[in-house]
DRENPA-3360 file (N, C-alpha, C; in nm, 2 decimals, always signed):
BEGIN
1 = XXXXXXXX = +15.29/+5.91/+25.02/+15.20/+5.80/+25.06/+15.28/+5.68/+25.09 ~ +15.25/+5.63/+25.24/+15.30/+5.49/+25.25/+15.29/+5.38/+25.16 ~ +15.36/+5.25/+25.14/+15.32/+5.18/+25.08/+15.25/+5.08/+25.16 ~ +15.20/+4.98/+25.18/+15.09/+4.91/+25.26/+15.19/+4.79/+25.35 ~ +15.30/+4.78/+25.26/+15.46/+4.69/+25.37/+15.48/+4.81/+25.50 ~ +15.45/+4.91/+25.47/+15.48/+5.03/+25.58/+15.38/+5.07/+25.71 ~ +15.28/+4.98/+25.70/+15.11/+5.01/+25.77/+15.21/+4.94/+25.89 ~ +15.16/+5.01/+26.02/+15.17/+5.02/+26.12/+15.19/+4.84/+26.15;
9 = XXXXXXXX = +15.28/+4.82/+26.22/+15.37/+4.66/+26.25/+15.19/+4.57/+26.34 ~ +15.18/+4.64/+26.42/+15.08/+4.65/+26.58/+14.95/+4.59/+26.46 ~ +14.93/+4.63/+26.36/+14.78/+4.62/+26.31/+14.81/+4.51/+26.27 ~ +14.93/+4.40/+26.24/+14.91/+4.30/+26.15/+15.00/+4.21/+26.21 ~ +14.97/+4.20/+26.33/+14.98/+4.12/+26.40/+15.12/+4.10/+26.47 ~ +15.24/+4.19/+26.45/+15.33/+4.23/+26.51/+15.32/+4.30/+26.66 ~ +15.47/+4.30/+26.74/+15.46/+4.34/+26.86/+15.44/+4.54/+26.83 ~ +15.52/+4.57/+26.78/+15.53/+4.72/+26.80/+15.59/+4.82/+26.67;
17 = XXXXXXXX = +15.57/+4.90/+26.70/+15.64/+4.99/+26.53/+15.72/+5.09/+26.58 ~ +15.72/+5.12/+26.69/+15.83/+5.20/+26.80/+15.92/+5.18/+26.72 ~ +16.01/+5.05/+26.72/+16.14/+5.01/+26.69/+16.19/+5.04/+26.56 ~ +16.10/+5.01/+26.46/+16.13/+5.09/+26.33/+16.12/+5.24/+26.33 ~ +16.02/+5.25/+26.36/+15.96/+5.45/+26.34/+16.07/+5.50/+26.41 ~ +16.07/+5.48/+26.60/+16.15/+5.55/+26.66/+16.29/+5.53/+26.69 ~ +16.30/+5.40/+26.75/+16.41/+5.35/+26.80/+16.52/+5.35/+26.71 ~ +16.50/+5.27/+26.56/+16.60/+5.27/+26.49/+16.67/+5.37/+26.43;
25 = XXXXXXXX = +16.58/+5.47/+26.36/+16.59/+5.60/+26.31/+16.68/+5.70/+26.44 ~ +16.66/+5.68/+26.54/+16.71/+5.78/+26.65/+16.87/+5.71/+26.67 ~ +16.87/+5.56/+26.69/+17.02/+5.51/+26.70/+17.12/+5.52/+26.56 ~ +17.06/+5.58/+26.40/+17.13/+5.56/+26.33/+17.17/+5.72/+26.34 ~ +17.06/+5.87/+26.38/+17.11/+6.00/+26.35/+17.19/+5.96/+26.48 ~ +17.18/+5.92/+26.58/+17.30/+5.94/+26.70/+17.41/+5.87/+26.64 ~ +17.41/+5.75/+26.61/+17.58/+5.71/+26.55/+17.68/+5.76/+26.47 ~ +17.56/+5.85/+26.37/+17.62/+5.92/+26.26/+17.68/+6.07/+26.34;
33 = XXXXXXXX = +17.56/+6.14/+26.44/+17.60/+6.22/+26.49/+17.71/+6.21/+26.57 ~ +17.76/+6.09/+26.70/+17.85/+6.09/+26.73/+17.97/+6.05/+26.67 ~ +17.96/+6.00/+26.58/+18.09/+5.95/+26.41/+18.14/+6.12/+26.47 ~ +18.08/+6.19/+26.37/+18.10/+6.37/+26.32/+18.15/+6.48/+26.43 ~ +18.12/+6.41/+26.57/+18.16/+6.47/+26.66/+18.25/+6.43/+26.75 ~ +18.29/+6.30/+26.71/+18.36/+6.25/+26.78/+18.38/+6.22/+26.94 ~ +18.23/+6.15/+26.96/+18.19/+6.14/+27.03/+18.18/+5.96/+27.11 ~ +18.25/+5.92/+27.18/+18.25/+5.75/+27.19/+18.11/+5.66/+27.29;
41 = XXXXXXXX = +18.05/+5.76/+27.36/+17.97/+5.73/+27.45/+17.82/+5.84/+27.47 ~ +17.72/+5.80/+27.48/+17.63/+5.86/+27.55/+17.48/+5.81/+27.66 ~ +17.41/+5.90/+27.71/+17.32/+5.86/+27.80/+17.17/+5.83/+27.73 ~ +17.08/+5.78/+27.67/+16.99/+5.81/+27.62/+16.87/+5.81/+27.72 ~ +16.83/+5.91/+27.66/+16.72/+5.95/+27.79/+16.57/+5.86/+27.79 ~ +16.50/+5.81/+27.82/+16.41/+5.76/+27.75/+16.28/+5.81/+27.82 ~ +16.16/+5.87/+27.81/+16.09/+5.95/+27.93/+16.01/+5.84/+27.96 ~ +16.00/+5.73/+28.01/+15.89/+5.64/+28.07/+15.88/+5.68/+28.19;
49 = XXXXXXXX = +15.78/+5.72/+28.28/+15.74/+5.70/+28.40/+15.73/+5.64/+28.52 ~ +15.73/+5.66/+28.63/+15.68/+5.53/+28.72/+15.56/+5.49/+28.73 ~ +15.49/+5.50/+28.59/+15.38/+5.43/+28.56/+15.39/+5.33/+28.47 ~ +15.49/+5.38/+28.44/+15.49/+5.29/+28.29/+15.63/+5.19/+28.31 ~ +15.66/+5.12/+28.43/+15.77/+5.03/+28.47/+15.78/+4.92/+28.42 ~ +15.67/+4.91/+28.35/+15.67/+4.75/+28.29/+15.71/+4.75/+28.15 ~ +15.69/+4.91/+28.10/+15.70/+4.93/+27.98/+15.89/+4.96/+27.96 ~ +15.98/+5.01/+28.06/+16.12/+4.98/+28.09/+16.17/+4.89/+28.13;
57 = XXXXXXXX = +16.08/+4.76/+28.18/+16.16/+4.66/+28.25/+16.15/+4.59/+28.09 ~ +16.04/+4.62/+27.98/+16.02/+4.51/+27.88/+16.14/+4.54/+27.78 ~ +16.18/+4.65/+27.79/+16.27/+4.74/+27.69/+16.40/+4.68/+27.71 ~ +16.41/+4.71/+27.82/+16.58/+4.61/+27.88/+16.57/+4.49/+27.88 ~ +16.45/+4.40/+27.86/+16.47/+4.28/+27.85/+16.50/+4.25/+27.72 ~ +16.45/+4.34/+27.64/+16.46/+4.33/+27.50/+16.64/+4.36/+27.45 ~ +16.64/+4.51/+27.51/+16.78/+4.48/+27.47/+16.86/+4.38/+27.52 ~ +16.84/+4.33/+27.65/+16.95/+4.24/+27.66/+16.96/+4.10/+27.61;
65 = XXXXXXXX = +16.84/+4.08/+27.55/+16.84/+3.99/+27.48/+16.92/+3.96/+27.31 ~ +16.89/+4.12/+27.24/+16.97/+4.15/+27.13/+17.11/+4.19/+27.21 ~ +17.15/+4.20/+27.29/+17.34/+4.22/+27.35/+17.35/+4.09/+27.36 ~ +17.28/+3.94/+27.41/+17.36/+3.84/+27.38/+17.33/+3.78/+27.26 ~ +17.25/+3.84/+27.17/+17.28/+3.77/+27.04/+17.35/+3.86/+26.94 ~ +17.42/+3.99/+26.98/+17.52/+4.08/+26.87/+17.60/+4.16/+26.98 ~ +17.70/+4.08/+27.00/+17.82/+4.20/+27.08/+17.85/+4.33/+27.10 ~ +17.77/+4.37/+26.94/+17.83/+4.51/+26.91/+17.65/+4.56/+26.93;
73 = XXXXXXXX = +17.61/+4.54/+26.97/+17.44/+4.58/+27.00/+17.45/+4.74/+27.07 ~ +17.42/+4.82/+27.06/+17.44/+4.94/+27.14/+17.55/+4.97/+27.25 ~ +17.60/+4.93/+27.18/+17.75/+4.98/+27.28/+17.79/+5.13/+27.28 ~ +17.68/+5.22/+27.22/+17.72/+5.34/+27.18/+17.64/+5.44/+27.32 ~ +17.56/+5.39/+27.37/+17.47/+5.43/+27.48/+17.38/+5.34/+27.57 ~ +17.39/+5.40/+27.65/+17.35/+5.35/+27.79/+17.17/+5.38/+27.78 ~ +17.10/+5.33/+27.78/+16.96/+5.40/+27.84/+16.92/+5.45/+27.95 ~ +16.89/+5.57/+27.99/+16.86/+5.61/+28.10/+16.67/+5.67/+28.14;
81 = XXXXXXXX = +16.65/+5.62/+28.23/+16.46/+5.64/+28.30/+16.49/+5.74/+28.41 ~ +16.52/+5.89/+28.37/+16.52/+5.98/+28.46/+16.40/+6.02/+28.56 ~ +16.29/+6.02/+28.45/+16.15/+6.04/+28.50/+16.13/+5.84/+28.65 ~ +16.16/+5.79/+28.59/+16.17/+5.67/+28.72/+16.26/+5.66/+28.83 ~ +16.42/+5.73/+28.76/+16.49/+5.78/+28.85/+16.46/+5.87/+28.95 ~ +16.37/+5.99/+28.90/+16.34/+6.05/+29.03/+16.17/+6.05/+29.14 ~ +16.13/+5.96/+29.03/+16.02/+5.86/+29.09/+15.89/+5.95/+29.06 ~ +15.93/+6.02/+28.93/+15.81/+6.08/+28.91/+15.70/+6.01/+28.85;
89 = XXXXXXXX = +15.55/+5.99/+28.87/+15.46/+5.92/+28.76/+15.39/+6.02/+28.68 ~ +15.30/+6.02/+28.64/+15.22/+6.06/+28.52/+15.21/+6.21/+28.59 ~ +15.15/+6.18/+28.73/+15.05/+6.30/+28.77/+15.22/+6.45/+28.80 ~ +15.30/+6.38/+28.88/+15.40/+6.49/+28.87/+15.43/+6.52/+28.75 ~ +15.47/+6.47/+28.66/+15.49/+6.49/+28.49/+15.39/+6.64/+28.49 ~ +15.29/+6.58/+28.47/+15.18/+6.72/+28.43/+15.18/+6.81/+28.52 ~ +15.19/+6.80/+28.63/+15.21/+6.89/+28.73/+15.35/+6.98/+28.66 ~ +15.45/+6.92/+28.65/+15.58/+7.00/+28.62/+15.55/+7.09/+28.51;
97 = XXXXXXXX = +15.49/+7.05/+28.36/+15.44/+7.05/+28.26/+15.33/+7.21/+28.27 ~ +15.29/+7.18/+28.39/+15.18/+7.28/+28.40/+15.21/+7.38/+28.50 ~ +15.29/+7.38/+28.57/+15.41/+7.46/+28.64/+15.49/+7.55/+28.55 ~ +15.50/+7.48/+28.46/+15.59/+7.57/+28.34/+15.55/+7.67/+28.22 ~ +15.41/+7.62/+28.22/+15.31/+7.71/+28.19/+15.32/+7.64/+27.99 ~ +15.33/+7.52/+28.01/+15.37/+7.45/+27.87/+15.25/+7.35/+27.86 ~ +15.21/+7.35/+27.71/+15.08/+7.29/+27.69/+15.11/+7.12/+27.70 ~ +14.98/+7.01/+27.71/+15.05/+6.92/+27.73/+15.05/+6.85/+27.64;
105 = XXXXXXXX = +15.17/+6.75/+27.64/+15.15/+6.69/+27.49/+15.07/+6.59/+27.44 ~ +15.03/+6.54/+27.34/+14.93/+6.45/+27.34/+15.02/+6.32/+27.28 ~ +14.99/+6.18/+27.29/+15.05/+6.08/+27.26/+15.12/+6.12/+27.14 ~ +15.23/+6.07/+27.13/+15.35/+6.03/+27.02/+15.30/+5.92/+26.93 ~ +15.22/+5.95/+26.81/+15.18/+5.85/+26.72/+15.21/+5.84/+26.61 ~ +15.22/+5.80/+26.50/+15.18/+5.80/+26.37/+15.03/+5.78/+26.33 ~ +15.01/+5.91/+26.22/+14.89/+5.91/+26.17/+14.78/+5.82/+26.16 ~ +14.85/+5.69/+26.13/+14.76/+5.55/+26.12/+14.78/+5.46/+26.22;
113 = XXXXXXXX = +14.84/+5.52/+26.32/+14.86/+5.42/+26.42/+14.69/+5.31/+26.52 ~ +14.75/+5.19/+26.50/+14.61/+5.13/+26.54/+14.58/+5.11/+26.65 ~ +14.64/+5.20/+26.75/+14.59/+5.22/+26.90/+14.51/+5.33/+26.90 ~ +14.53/+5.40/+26.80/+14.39/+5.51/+26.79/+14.27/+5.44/+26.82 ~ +14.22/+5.54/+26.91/+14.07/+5.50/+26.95/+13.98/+5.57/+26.87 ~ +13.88/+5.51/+26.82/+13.79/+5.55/+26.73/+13.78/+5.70/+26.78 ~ +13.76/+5.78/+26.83/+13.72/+5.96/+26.85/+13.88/+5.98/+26.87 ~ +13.94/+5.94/+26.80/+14.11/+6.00/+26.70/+14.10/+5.99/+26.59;
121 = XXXXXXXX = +14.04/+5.91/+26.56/+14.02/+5.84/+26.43/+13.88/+5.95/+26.33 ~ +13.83/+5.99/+26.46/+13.73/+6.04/+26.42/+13.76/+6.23/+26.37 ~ +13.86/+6.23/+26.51/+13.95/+6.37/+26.52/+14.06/+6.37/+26.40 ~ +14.08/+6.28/+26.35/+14.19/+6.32/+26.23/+14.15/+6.30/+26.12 ~ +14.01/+6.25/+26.10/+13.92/+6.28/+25.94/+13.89/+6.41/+25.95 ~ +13.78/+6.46/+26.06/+13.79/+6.62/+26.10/+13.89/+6.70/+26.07 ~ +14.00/+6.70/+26.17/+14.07/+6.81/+26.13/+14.20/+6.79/+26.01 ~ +14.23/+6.64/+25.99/+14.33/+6.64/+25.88/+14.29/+6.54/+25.76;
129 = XXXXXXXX = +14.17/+6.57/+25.70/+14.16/+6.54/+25.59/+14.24/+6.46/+25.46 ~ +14.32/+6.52/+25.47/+14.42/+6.45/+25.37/+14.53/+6.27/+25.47 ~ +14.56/+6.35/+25.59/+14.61/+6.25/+25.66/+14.53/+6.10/+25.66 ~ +14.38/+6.10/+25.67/+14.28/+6.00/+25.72/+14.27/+5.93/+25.57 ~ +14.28/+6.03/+25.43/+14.25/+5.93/+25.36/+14.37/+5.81/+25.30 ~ +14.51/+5.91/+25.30/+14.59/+5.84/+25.33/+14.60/+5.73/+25.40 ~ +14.58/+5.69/+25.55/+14.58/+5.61/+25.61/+14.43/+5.50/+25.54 ~ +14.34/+5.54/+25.50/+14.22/+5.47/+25.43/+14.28/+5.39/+25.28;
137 = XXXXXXXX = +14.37/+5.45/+25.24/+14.41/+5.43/+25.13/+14.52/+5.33/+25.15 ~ +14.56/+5.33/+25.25/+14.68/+5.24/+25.32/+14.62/+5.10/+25.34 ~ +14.50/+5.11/+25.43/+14.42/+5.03/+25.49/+14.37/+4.92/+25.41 ~ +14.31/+5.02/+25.26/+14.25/+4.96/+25.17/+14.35/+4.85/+25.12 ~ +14.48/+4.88/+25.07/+14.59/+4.84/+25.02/+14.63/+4.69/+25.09 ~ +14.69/+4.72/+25.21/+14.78/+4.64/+25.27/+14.60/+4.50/+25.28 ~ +14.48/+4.58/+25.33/+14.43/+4.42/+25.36/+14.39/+4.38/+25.22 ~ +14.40/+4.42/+25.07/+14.39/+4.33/+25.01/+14.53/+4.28/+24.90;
145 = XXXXXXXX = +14.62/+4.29/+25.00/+14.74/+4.22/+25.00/+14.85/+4.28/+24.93 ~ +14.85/+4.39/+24.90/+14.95/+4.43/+24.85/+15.10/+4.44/+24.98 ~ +15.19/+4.41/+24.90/+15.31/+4.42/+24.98/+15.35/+4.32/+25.06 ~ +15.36/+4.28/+25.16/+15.39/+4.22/+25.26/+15.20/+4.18/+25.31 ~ +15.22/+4.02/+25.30/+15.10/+3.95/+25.33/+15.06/+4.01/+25.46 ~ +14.94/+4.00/+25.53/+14.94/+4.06/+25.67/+15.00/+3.90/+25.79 ~ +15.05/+3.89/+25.85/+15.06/+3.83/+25.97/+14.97/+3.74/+26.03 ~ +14.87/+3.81/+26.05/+14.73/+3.78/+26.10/+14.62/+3.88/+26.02;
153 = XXXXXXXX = +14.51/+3.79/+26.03/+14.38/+3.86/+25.93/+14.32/+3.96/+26.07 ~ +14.29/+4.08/+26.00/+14.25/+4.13/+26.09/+14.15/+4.26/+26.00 ~ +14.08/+4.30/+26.07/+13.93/+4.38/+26.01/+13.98/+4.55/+25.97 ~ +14.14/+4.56/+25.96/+14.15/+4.72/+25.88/+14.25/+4.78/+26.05 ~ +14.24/+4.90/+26.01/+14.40/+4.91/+26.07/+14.40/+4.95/+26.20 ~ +14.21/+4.93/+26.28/+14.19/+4.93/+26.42/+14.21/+4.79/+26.51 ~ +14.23/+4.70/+26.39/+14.25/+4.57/+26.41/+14.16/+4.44/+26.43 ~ +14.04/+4.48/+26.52/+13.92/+4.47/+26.55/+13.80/+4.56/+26.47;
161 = XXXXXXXX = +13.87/+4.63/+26.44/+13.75/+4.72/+26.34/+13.81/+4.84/+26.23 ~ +13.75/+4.83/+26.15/+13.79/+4.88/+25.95/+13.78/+5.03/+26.03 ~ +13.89/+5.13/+25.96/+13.88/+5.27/+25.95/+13.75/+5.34/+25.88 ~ +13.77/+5.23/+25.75/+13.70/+5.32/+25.67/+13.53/+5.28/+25.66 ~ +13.54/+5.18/+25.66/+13.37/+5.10/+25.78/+13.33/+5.21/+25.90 ~ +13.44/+5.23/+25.98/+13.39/+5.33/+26.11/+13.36/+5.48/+26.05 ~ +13.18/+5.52/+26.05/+13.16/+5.59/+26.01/+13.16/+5.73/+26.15 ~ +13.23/+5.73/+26.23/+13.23/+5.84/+26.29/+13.15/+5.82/+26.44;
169 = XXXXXXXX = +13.05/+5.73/+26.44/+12.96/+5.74/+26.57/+13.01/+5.67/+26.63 ~ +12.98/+5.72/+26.77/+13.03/+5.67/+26.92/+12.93/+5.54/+26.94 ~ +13.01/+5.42/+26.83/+12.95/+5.29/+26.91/+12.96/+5.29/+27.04 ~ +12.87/+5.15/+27.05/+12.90/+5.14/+27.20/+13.01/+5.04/+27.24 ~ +13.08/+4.99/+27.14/+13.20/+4.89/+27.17/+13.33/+5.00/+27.23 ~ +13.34/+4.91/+27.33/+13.44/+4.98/+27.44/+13.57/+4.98/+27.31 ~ +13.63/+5.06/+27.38/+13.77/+5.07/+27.36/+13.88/+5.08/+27.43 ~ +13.97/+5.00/+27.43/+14.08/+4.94/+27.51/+14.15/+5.04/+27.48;
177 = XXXXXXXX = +14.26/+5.05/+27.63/+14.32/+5.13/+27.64/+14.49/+5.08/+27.61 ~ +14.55/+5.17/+27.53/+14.64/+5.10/+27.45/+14.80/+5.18/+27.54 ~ +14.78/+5.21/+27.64/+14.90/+5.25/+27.76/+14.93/+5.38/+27.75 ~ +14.91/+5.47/+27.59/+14.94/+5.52/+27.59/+14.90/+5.66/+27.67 ~ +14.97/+5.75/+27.66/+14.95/+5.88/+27.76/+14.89/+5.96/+27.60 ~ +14.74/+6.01/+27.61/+14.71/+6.09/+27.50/+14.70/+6.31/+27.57 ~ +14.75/+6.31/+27.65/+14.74/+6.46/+27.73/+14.67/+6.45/+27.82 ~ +14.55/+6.39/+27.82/+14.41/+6.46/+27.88/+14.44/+6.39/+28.05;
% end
């Protein structure tokens, strides 16, 4: 079980949780891995699209902003947007994907992630039981303050609206779409 300092960055009023969950965890097995292998340099692949260019141009802005404030900032790899490099967007993606006779994947999330749109939210009490309460148990936790105060007040870890308030039905409040690519 998470502790409630651990609830998703995005629900409490932070930019993103990429950076802890993915980004940092991936630059510390690669440093370690290239230590072991003796390895001085690499390419990191990163799969953003040519749909998602704004979501590369923000990434590099970001890094270059942490290279002028730490010298030694990823000096270990280069980032690379192969999928932009060869100008593929979403639809060639699946096209390739479905060419290859390979299922498609569905968004890259964590369980409690607050870009879930309520019928994910509603698909992971369904099929993973244990996972949904966890994340309710999280929810419960972090908004009545345990750990790390929240940022901003916000109504539970859809941000705009409580997990555990949302009893399953298809309100009629729209749901914003949070960039991500979910398969379909």
């Amino acid at each position: 079980m998470l502790a409630p300092w651990d609830a998703p960055a995005k629900t409490f009023g932070q930019s993103s949780c990429s950076v802890k969950w993915k980004v940092e965890p991936q630059n510390r097995h690669l440093k370690k891995w290239m230590k072991e292998n003796d390895v001085a340099h690499i390419d990191h692949v990163i799969g953003y699209d040519m749909d998602e260019i704004n979501r590369m141009e923000k990434a590099e802005r970001a890094i270059a902003e942490k290279k002028s404030n730490d010298a030694n900032y990823q000096k270990f790899s280069t980032n690379r947007y192969l999928l932009i490099e060869w100008g593929w967007g979403r639809d060639e993606c699946v096209a390739a994907i479905r060419m290859h006779g390979l299922k498609q994947p569905g968004k890259s999330a964590c369980f409690m992630c607050p870009s879930s749109k309520k019928h994910e939210v509603t698909w992971l009490r369904d099929n993973h039981p244990g996972l949904y309460r966890d994340a309710i148990v999280l929810e419960r936790r972090a908004l009545a303050g345990e750990g790390q105060a929240p940022a901003a007040r916000v109504d539970g870890l859809g941000r705009h609206w409580n997990w555990e308030s949302f009893a399953g039905s298809d309100a009629a409040t729209p749901e914003t779409d949070c960039g991500c690519y979910d398969g379909e």
